[in-house]
N, C-alpha and C positions, 0 to 999 in steps of 0.2 A: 721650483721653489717659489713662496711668496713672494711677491714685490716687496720693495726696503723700505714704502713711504711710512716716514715716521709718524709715531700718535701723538699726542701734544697733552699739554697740562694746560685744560680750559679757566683755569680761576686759581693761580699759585698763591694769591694770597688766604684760599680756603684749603686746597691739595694740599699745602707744603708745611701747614703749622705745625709748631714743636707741640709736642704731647698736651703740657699744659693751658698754651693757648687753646687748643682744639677743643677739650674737655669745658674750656673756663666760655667759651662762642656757644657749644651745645647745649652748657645750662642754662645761657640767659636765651636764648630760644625757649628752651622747653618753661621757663617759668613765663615767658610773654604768650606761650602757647595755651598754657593750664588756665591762665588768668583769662585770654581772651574765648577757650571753649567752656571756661564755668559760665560763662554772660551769655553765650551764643548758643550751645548744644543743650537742648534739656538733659537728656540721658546723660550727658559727662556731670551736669551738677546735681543730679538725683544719685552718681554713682560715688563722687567724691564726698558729699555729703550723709553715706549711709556709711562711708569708711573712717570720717571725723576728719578730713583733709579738705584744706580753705587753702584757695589761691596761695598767699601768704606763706601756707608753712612750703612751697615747692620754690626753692631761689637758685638752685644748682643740679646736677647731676648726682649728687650725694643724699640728694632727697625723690630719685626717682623711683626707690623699691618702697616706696610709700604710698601711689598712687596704681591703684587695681589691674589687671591682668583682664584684657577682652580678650575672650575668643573668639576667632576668625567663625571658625565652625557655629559661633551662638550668629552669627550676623542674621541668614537668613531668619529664625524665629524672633529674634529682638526689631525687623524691618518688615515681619507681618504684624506686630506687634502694634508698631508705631509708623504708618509709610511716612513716604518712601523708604527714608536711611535710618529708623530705627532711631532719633531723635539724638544720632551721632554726627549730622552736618552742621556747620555753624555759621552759613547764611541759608536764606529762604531758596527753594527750589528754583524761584525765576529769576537770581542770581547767577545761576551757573552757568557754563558753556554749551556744556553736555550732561548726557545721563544715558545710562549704560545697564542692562543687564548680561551677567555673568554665569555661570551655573552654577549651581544651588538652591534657589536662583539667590543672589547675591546683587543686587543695585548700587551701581558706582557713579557718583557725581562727579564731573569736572568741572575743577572751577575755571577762573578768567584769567588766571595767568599766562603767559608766555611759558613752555612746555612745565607744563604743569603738573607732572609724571617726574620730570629732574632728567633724566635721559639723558641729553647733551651732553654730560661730563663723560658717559661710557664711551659713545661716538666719536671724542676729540679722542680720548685715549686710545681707541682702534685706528686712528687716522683719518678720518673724515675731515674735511674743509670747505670752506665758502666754497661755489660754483660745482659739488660733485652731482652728478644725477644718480641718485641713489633709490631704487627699487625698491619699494616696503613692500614684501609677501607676506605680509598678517591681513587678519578679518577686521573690517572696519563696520562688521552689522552685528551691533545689537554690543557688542562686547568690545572692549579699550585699546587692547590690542593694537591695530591698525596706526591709530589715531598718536597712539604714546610713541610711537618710534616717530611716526611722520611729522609729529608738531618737533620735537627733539634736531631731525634732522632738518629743517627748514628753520630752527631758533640757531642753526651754526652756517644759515647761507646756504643750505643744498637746496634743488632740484628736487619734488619729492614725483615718482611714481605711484599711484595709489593700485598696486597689483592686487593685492588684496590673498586668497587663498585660492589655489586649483588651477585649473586653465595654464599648466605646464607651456604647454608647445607657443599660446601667443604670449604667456609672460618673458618667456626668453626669446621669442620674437620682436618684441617693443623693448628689451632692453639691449637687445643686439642694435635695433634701430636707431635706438636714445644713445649710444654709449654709455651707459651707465655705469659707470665706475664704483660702484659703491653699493651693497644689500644690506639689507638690514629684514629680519623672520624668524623663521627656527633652520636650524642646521640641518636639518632631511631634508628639507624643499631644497634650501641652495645647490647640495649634492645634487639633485633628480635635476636643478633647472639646469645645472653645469652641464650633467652629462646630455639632457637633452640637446642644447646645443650643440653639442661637441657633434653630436652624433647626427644634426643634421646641416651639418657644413659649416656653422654661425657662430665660433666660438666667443663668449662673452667677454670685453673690457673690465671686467670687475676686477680692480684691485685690493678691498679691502670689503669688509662683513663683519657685523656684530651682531649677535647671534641670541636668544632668547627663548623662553618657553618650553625647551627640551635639554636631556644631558647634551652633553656636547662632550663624548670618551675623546679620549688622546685618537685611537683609529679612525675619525669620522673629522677630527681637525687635518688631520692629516689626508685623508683622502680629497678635502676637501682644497688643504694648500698644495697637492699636488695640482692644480689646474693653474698655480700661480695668485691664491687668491690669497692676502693673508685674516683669518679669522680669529676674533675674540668677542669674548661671551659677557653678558650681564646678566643681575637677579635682580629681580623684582615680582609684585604683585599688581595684580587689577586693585588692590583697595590703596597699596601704600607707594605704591610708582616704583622707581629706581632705590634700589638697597645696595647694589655692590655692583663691581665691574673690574676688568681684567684689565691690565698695560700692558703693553708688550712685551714686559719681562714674562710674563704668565706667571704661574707658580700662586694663584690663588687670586681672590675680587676682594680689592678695595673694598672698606664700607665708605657711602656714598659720606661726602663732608655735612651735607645738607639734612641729614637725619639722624637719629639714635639706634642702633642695632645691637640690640644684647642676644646675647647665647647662654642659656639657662640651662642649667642640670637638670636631667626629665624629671629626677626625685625631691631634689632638694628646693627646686627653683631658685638657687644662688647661681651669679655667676660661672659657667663653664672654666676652666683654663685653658691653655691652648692647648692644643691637638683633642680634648676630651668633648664627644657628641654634647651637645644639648640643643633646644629648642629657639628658632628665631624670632624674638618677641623684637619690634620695630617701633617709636613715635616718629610722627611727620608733623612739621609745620603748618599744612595746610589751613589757611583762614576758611575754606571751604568746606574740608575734612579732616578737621586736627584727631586724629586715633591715635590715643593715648593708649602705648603698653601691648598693642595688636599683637596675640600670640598665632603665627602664620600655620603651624602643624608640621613647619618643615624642619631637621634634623640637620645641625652643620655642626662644625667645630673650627674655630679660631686658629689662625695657622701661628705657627713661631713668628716671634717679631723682630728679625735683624731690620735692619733701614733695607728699604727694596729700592734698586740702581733707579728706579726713574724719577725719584724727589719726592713721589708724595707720602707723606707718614701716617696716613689713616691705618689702623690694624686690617689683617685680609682676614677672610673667608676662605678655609680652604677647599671647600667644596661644598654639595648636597650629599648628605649622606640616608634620606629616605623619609620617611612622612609619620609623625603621629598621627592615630586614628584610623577611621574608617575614608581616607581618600587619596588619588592617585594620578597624578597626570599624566596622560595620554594626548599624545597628539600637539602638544600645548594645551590641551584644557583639565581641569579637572571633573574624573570622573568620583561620582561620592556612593560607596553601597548602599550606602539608605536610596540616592535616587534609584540606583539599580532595582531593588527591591520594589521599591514606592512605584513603579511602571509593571513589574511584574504583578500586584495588585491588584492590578485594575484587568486583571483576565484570569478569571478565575479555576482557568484550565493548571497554571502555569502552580504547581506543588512548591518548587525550593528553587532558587536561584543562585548562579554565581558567575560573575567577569573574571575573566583572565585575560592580563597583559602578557605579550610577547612579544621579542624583537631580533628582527630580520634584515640584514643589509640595512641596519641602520635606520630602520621605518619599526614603530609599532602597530603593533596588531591587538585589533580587542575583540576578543570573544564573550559571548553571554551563553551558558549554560543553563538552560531552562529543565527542571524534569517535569513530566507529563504525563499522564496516566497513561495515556496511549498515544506515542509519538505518530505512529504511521495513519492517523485518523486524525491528527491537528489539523489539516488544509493551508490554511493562508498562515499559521497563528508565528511561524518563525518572520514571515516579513512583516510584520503588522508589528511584532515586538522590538524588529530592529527598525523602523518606523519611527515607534513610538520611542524608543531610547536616544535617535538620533534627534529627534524635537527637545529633550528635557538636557541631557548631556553631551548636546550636539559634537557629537562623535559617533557616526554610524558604524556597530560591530557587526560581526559575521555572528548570528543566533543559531544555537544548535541544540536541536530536542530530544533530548534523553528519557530515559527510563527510569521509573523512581526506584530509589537506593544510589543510581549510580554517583552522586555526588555524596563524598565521604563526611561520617558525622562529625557536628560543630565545622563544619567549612567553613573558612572565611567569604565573606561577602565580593571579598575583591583579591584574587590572587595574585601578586606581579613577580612575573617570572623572568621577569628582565634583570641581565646581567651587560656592565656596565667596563667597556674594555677599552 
């Protein structure tokens, strides 16, 4: 069974507001936010003012289906456009802390705040505290990853280990070392670093993990509190940080108190109700990167709203329910079929393409189907493409060279054959 250490309410005077306070603190953000990226971002004042919206008219939440709908998806062509960030940051490049690319490729600034991603309220809620040493197994090259869990846990007092991705057998090595009571990455690793230990005499002090960048099914929670560890999940993105997060009641993620998160109807673009699918369109405060209306491509629906036992009253999330568009995450990254495609291009052997996801004890698997006029006369062409896919979508698939016909007509670009238990 999990350990019983309780998660905590990091900021009860932001967690715990009655409906209308909560609503009445989000719009005077969002109206200090509009005002101060009309002055600061080119692109937000070239976009508000081709819509006939001036600072002024935005003063509340009642005025936010007035101000335009960005796509996540337009990012990369609006930031070859305009670099770096596509004239959506709202101080100068050599303001910030960091700068990151993503795939797509997708460039993400950090600004100078203290965890600047919002993080921290998920971690108290999983139980994290001052003095824990807590292991970060995410990537800290090139992409935010890393960086967003570990400034998070070192902004509540932990110990960070910068484990980073891979290297199994010495990550759970140096945390058997460290006692590290504490992970924070995606929920595959933790599983593979548990058993690794287990299995070579060293089992881990981890009491508690928050979890990120992949499902996290009810059977892979569970597998994973069967070592005594207890886990809970947060959502977010590389552009817009923390969006939601779990208590330990579970039963769905909080939206973050520090941000706006709507759920749109695919058709209508009105509000969702609860329980019914729509799209999560997000604003953030950031004086750095205020993205105003960011529609992410991902598919939730709003859970029923009794009061949830742990105090805080933000509405949940009741889950991911799948992706608009042509993209997919694997691994914790996303993979997008145009890049798929756009690699297959550039080898002129290479007729029609197609990725497929799959998933196995908990781990996904991505394959690239290439067909080829003549597969057994290709030579090098399958490593060379998974190569080449693992530099653009860094996620190296297993490439397989077929026969043409064998991929059926109008194929999708990206299949995901992943089911979620």
């Amino acid at each position: 069974m999990p350990t019983l250490r309780e998660g905590r309410i990091l900021d009860p005077e932001l967690e715990t507001l009655p409906d209308a306070d909560r609503r009445a603190f989000l719009g005077r953000r969002l109206a200090a936010t509009v005002a101060r990226a009309f002055d600061g971002a080119p692109r937000v004042r070239r976009t508000l003012d081709a819509a006939g919206v001036s600072p002024g008219d935005v003063r509340g939440l009642d005025d936010l289906a007035r101000l335009p709908i960005l796509r996540k998806d337009d990012l990369p062509r609006l930031q070859a456009e305009e670099p770096p960030f596509g004239g959506l940051a709202g101080v100068s490049t050599g303001a910030l802390a960091r700068a990151f690319m993503s795939p797509g490729p997708i460039y993400d600034p950090q600004g100078a705040a203290q965890d600047f991603w919002r993080f921290r309220h998920g971690l108290a809620a999983a139980g994290f505290r001052g003095g824990d040493v807590a292991l970060v197994s995410a990537s800290y090259h090139l992409t935010p990853l890393g960086f967003m869990l570990d400034d998070a846990a070192r902004a509540l007092g932990c110990v960070t280990i910068p484990g980073g991705v891979g290297q199994t057998e010495l990550q759970a090595k140096v945390a058997a070392h460290l006692r590290a009571t504490g992970y924070v990455g995606t929920p595959s690793f933790l599983l593979t670093l548990l058993q690794k230990a287990r299995e070579a005499g060293a089992p881990l002090a981890l009491e508690v993990a928050f979890v990120v960048a992949e499902m996290l099914p009810e059977s892979l929670r569970a597998d994973i509190e069967a070592f005594g560890v207890r886990v809970l999940q947060g959502y977010g993105t590389a552009d817009l940080g923390c969006l939601a997060y779990e208590c330990v009641e579970k039963g769905g993620w909080h939206l973050h108190p520090e941000c706006i998160v709507e759920v749109l109807d695919l058709e209508s673009g009105a509000p969702a109700a609860p329980g019914q699918p729509g799209e999560v369109v997000a604003t953030i405060f950031d004086e750095a990167y205020p993205l105003l209306r960011l529609a992410t491509g991902d598919i939730a629906a709003l859970a029923p709203d009794p009061p949830c036992r742990c105090g805080r009253t933000a509405p949940k999330l009741a889950g991911l329910l799948g992706r608009v568009g042509d993209a997919v995450k694997v691994k914790g990254m996303f993979v997008r079929g145009a890049q798929v495609e756009a690699v297959a291009k550039r080898h002129p052997e290479v007729l029609r393409v197609q990725a497929v996801v799959t998933r196995e004890a908990h781990h996904d698997h991505l394959e690239v189907v290439a067909e080829v006029a003549d597969p057994g006369a290709a030579g090098n062409l399958a490593a060379t493409l998974a190569d080449a896919l693992r530099d653009e979508i860094k996620v190296r698939p297993e490439v397989r060279l077929v026969a043409p016909g064998t991929l059926p007509a109008g194929a999708k670009r990206i299949d995901d054959r992943r089911v979620w238990k």
